[in-house]
C-alpha positions as CSV (number, residue, x, y, z in Angstrom):
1,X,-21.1,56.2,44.6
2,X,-21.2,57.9,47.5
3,X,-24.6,58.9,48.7
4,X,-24.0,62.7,49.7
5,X,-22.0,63.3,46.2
6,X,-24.7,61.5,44.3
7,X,-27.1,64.0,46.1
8,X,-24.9,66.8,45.1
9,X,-24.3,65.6,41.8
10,X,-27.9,65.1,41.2
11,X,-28.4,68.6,42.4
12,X,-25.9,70.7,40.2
13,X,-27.5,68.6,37.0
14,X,-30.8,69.8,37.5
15,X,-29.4,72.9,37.8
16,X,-27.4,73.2,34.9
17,X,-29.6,71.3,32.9
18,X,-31.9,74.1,32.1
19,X,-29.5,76.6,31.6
20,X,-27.6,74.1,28.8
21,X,-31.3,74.1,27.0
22,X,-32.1,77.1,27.3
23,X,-28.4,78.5,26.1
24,X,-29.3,77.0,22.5
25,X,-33.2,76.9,22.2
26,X,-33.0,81.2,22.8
27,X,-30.8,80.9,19.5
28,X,-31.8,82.2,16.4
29,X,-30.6,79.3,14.3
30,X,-32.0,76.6,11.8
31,X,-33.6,74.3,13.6
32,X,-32.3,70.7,12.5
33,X,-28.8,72.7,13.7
34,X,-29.9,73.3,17.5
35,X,-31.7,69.4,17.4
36,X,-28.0,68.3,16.4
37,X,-26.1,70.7,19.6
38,X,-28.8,69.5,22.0
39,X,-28.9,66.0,21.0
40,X,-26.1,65.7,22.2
41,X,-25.7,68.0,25.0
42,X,-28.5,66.7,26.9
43,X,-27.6,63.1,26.2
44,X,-26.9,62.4,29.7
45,X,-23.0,62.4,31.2
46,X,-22.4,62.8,34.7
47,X,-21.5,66.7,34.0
48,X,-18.3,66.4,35.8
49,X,-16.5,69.4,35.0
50,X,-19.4,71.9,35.7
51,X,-19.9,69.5,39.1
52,X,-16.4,70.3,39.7
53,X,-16.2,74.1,39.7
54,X,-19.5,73.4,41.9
55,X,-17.5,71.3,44.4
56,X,-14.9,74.2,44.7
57,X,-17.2,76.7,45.7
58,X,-18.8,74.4,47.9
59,X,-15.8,73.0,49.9
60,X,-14.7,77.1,49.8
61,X,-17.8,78.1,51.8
62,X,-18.6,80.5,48.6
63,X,-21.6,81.2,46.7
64,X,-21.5,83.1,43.0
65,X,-24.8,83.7,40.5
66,X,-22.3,83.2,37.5
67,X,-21.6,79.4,39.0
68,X,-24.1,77.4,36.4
69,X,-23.4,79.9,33.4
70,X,-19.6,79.4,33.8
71,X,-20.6,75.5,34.6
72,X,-22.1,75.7,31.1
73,X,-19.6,77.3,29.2
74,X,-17.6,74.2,30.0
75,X,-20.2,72.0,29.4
76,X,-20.7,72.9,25.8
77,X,-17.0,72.8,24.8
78,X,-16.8,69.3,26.7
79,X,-19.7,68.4,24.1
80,X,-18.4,70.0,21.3
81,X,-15.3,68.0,21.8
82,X,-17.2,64.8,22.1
83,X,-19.0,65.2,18.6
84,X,-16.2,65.9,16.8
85,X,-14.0,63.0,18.5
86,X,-16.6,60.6,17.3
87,X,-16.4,61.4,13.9
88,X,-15.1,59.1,11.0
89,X,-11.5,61.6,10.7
90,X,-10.9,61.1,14.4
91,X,-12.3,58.2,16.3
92,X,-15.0,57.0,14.0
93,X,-17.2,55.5,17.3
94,X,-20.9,54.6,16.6
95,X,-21.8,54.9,20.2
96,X,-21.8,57.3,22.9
97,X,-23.0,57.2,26.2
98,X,-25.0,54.8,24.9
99,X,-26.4,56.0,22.2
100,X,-25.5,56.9,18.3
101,X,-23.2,59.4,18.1
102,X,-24.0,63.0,16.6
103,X,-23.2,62.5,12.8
104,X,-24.9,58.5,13.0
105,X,-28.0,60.8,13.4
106,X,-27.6,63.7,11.8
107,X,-24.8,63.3,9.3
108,X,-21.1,64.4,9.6
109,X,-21.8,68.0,8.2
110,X,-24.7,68.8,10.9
111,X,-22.5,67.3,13.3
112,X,-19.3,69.1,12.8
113,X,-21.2,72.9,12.6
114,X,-23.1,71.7,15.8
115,X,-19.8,71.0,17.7
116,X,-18.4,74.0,16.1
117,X,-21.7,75.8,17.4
118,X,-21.5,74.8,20.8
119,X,-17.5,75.9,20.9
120,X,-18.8,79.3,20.0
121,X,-21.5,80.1,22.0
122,X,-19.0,78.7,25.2
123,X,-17.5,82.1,25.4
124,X,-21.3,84.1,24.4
125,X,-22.2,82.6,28.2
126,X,-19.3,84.0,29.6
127,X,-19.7,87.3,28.3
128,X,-23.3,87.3,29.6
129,X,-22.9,85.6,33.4
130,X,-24.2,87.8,35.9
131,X,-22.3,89.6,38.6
132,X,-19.5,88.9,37.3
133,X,-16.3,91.7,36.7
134,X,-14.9,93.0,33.5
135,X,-11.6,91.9,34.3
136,X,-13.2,88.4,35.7
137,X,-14.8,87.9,32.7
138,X,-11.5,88.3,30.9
139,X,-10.0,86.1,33.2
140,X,-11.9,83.4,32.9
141,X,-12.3,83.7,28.7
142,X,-8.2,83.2,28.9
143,X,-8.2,80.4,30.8
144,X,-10.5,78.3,28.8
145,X,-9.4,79.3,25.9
146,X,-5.8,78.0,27.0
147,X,-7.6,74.8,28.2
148,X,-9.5,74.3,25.2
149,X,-7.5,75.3,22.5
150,X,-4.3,75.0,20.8
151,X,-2.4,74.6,24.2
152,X,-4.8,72.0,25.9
153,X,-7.1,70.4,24.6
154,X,-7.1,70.8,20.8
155,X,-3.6,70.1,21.1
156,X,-3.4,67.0,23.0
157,X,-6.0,65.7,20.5
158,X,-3.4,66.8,17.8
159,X,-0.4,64.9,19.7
160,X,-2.4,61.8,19.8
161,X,-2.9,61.4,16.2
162,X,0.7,61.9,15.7
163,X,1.7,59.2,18.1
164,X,-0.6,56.9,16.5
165,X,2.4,56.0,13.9
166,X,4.7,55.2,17.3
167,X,4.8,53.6,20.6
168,X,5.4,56.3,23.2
169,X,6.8,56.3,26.4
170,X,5.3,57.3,30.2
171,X,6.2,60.5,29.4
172,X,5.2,61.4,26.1
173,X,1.3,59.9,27.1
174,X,1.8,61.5,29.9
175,X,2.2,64.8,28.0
176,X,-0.5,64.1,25.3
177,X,-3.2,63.8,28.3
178,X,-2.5,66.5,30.6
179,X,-3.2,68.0,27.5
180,X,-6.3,66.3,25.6
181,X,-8.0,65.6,28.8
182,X,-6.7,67.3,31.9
183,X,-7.0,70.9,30.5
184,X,-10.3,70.6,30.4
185,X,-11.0,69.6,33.9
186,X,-7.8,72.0,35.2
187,X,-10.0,74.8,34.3
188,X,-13.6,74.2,36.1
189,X,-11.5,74.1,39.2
190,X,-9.4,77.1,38.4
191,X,-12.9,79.0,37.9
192,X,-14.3,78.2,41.1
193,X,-11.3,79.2,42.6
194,X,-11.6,82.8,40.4
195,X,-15.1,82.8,41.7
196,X,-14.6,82.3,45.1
197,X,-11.8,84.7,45.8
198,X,-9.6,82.0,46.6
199,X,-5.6,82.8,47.5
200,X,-3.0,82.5,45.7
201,X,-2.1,79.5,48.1
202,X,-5.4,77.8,47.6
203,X,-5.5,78.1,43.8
204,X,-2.4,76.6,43.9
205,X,-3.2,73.3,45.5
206,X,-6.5,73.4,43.6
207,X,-4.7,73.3,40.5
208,X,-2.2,70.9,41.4
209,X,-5.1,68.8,42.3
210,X,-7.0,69.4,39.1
211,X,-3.9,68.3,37.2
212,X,-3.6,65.0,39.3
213,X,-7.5,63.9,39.1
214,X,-6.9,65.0,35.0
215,X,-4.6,62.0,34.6
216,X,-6.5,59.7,36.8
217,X,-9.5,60.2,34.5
218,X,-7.9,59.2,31.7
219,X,-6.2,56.3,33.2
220,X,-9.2,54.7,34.6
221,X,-11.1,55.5,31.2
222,X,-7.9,53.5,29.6
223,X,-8.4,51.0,32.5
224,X,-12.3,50.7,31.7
225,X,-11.4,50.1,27.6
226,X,-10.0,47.1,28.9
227,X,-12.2,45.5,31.3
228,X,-15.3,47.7,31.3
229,X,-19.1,46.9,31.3
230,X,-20.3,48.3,28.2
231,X,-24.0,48.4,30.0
232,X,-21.8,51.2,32.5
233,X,-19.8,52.2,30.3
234,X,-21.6,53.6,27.3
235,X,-18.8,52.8,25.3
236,X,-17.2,49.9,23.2
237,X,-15.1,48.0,25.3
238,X,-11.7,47.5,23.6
239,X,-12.3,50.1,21.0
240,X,-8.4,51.6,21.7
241,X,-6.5,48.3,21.3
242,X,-8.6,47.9,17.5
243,X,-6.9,51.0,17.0
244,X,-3.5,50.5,18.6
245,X,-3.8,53.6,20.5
246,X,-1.0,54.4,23.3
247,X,-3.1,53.7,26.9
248,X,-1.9,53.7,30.1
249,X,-2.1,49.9,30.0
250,X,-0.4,49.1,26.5
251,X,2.4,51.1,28.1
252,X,2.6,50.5,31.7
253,X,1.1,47.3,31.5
254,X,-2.4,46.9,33.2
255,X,-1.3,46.3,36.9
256,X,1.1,49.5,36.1
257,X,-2.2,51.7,35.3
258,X,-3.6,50.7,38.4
259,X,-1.1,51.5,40.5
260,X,-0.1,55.1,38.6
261,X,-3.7,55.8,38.8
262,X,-3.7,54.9,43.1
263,X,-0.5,57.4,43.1
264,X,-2.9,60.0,41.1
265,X,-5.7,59.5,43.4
266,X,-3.1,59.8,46.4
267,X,-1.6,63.2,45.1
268,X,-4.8,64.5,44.2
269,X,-6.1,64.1,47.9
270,X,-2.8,65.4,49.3
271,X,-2.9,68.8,47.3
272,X,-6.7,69.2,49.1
273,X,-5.8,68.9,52.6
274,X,-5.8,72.6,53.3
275,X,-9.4,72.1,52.6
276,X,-11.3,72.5,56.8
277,X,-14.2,70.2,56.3
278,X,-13.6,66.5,57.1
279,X,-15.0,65.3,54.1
280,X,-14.6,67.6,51.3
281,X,-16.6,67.2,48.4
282,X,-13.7,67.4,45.7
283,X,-12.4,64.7,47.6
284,X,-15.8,62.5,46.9
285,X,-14.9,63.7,43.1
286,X,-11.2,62.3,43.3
287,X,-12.9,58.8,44.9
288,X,-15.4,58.8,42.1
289,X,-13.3,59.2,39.0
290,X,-11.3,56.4,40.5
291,X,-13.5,54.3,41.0
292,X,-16.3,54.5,38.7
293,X,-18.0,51.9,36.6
294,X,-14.8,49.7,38.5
C-alpha cells in the first residue's frame, strides 16, 4: 500500500475507533447485546467507507466536526450488514476477517438483534453530529437510508438470492452490485461532498467515481474468492463457487474480471481529474481497492 494512504488510513481509524466504542458502550442496553455489536465492530477492517468520506474532505481542502460521527454512522450499518450476511439464512460463513463470525460466538438470535442494533443507532449519530444543519441532517439521513435500504443495499442483497436459482448475465450482476455493494460506498463520498459544500459539478464526478470504485470492489473481492490468500484475506477462499454464486469470474471469465475491473479503476480515476492536487487521496483509494491483497 501506498505509504502516505497507509498513514492516512491509519490516522482516520484511530480516529473513528473511539467514537465507534464509545457510540455503543454510552448505551443503555443488556450487556451480552453491546459485547455482540462491538465484537464485531471493532474486529478490525480497513474502515473504507468512513476513510472515504475522509478522503473527500481531504482532497476538497475542507474540514467539518461531524466528519467521524457521519464516518460512523456508515460504519455501523457496514457491520450490521456483515453480521447478518454471515448468518446460516444468508451466507452461513464461519469466518470473518479472520475470526468467528457474530452468531459462531454469540448465537444467531444475539447476532441478528446486534446487527439490527447497530442499523438503528446509524441514524441516532446522525441526529446528534455536531455543527451540522437541520436540513443537512435531513439530507444525509435520506441518502443512507436509499443506500442502505430497500433501494441499495438491502435490495441488492434481495436480488442475489433470487439469482441464485439462475445464471445471470453482465448486466443483471452488474445490477445486483451497484446495489448490494456500491450503495454503500456511493454514499460516504456523497457525504463528504454534502459536508464540504461541494458543487453541483464536483458531486457529480464524485458520484460517478463512487459508482465506478463500487463495482471494482466487488470485482476484485470476486477476483480474491478465486485466487486469494486466506492469511490476507480473512475469508474462505472459494466459498462463492461452493455456492454457485454469480461472480464476475463465473460470468466473464477470470481474465474478463480483470480487465472489467482495470476499465473500473480507469473510469473511477477519470471522473477525479477535476481534483487540483497531483496525487489525490481518493485516487490512492481507487489504487488500493484494486489492488489489494493481489
Amino acid at each position: 500500500m501506498n505509504e502516505q494512504l497507509s498513514r492516512f488510513m491509519e490516522n482516520r481509524a484511530d480516529d473513528l475507533t473511539p467514537v465507534l466504542e464509545g457510540t455503543v458502550r454510552r448505551l443503555n442496553a443488556p450487556s451480552v447485546l453491546k459485547e455482540s455489536m462491538l465484537y464485531s465492530l471493532l474486529a478490525g477492517g480497513k474502515r473504507i467507507r468512513p476513510i472515504l468520506l475522509s478522503a473527500v474532505l481531504h482532497d476538497l481542502g475542507k474540514v467539518h466536526p461531524a466528519e467521524m460521527h457521519i464516518g460512523a454512522a456508515v460504519e455501523l450499518i457496514h457491520t450490521y450488514s456483515l453480521i447478518h450476511d454471515d448468518l446460516p439464512s444468508m451466507d452461513d460463513d464461519d469466518l470473518r476477517r479472520g475470526k468467528p463470525t457474530n452468531h459462531k460466538v454469540f448465537g444467531e438470535a444475539a447476532a441478528i438483534l446486534a446487527g439490527d442494533a447497530l442499523l438503528t443507532e446509524s441514524f441516532g449519530i446522525i441526529g446528534r453530529a455536531p455543527a451540522l444543519s437541520p436540513e443537512d441532517k435531513l439530507a444525509l439521513i435520506g441518502l443512507l437510508v436509499k443506500a442502505s435500504g430497500a433501494e441499495g443495499m438491502v435490495g441488492g442483497q434481495m436480488l442475489d438470492i433470487q439469482s441464485e436459482e439462475e445464471t445471470l448475465t453482465e448486466k443483471g450482476l452488474e445490477q445486483v452490485h451497484r446495489l448490494k455493494t456500491g450503495a454503500l460506498l456511493s454514499f460516504p463520498v456523497e457525504a463528504g461532498a454534502v459536508l464540504a459544500g461541494a458543487t453541483m459539478p464536483e458531486r457529480e464526478n464524485l458520484l460517478r467515481y463512487a459508482r465506478h470504485i463500487g463495482l471494482a470492489f466487488q470485482i476484485q473481492d470476486d477476483i480474491l474468492d478465486v485466487e486469494g490468500d486466506e492469511k490476507l484475506t480473512g475469508k474462505k477462499s472459494g466459498a462463492d463457487a461452493e455456492q454457485g454464486k454469480n461472480t464476475y469470474p463465473s460470468v466473464l471469465t477470470l481474465e474478463g474480471a480483470k480487465q472489467k475491473l482495470a476499465h473500473h479503476h480507469t473510469e473511477a480515476v477519470k471522473a477525479i481529474s477535476f481534483l487540483r492536487s497531483p496525487e489525490p487521496m481518493l485516487r490512492l483509494i481507487a489504487d488500493y481497492i484494486v489492488y489489494r491483497a493481489s
